[in-house]
C-alpha positions in Angstrom: 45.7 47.3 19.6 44.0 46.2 16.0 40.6 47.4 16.1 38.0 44.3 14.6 34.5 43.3 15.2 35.0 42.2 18.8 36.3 45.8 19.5 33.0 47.4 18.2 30.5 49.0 20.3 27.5 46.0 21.2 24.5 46.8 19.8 21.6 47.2 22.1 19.4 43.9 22.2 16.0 44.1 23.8 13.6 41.3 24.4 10.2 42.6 23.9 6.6 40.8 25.0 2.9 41.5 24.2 -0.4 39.8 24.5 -2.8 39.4 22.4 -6.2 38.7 23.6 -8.5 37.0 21.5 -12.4 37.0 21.8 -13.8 34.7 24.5 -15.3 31.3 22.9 -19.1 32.2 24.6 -20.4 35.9 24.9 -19.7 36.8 29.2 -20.7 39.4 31.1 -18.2 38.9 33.5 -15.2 40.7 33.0 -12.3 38.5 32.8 -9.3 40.8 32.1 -8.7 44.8 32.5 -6.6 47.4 30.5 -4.8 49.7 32.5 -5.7 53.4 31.1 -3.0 54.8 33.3 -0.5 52.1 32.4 0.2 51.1 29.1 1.1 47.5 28.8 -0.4 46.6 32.1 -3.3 43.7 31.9 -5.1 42.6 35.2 -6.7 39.0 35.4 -9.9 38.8 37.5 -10.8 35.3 38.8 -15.0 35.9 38.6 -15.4 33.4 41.4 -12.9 35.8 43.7 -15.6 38.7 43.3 -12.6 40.9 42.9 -10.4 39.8 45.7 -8.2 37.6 43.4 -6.7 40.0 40.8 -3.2 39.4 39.1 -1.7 42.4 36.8 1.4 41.5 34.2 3.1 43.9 32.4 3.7 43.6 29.1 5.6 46.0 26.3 2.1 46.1 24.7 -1.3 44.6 25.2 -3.6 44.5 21.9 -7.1 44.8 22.7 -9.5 41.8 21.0 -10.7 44.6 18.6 -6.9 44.7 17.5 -7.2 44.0 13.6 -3.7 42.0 12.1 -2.3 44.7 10.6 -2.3 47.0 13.9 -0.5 44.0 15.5 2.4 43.5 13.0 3.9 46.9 12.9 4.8 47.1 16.9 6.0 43.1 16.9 7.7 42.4 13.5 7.9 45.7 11.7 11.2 46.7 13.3 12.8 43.3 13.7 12.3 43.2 9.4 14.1 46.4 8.8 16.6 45.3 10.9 16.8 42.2 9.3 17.5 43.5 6.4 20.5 45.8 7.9 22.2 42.2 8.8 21.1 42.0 12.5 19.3 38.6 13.7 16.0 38.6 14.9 13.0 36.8 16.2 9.4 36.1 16.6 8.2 33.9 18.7 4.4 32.9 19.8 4.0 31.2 23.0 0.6 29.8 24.3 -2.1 27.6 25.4 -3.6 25.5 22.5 -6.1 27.2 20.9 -5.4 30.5 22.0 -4.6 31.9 18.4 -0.7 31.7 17.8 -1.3 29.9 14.6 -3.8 32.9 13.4 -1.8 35.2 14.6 1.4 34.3 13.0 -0.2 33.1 9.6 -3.8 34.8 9.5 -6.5 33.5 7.1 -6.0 34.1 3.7 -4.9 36.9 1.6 -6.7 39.7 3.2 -6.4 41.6 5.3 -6.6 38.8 7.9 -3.1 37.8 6.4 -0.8 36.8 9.8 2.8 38.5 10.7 4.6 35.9 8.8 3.1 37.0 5.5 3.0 40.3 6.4 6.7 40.4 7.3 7.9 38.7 3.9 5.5 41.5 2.2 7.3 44.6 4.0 10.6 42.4 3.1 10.6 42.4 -0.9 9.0 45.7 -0.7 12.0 47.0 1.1 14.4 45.3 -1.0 12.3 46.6 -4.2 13.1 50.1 -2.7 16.3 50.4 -2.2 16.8 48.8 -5.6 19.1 45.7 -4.2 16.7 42.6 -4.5 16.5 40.7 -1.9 18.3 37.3 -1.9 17.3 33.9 0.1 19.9 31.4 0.8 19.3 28.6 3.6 20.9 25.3 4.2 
């Protein structure tokens, strides 16, 4: 039997989802969301009209706080689907969401800053990988 790509072993492929939750639009002191401290990734919705009797936890791979700055959010999402990238696999990021709940900021950020998005982020950690290993990096598209 001729061994070829087909043959090799399948590389793992995992589809990973996080939240991000953005500041509410007015100040509240009603709680409208909690963090699980004993499980990571685990958000509960609170209706505040329910008075705690309508709750609804999702899990997620990771939940990022509203205090979550930009660059604590690209490493987890994009970091690893870069580097991988760059070793030839495919990969993906996608934001999904109400309007106006921040994909656009959280993709492409504000600026140059450090407010700077995943999308700008992940082309900076690309030509610096490509600058290390000495190789370039090359852009072709069609």
């Amino acid at each position: 039997k001729k061994e070829g790509k087909a043959d090799a072993e399948p590389q793992s492929s995992v589809v990973k989802t996080f939240v991000r939750l953005r500041p509410p639009s007015q100040e509240s002191e009603i709680d409208l969301f909690e963090l699980s401290s004993t499980r990571p990734g685990v958000i509960t919705i609170k209706d505040p009209l329910s008075s705690g009797r309508c709750e609804h936890s999702y899990e997620f791979s990771g939940v990022f706080p509203v205090d979550y700055d930009q660059e604590r959010v690209f490493a987890p999402i994009a970091g690893h689907i870069v580097n991988e990238a760059l070793a030839g696999q495919s990969g993906c990021v996608l934001a999904y969401g109400q309007t106006g709940s921040g994909k656009t900021y959280s993709i492409f950020g504000e600026g140059s800053g450090p407010r700077r998005g995943i999308l700008p982020r992940a082309v900076e950690h690309m030509f610096a990988q490509g600058r290390a290993v000495g190789d370039g990096v090359v852009v072709s598209f069609l």
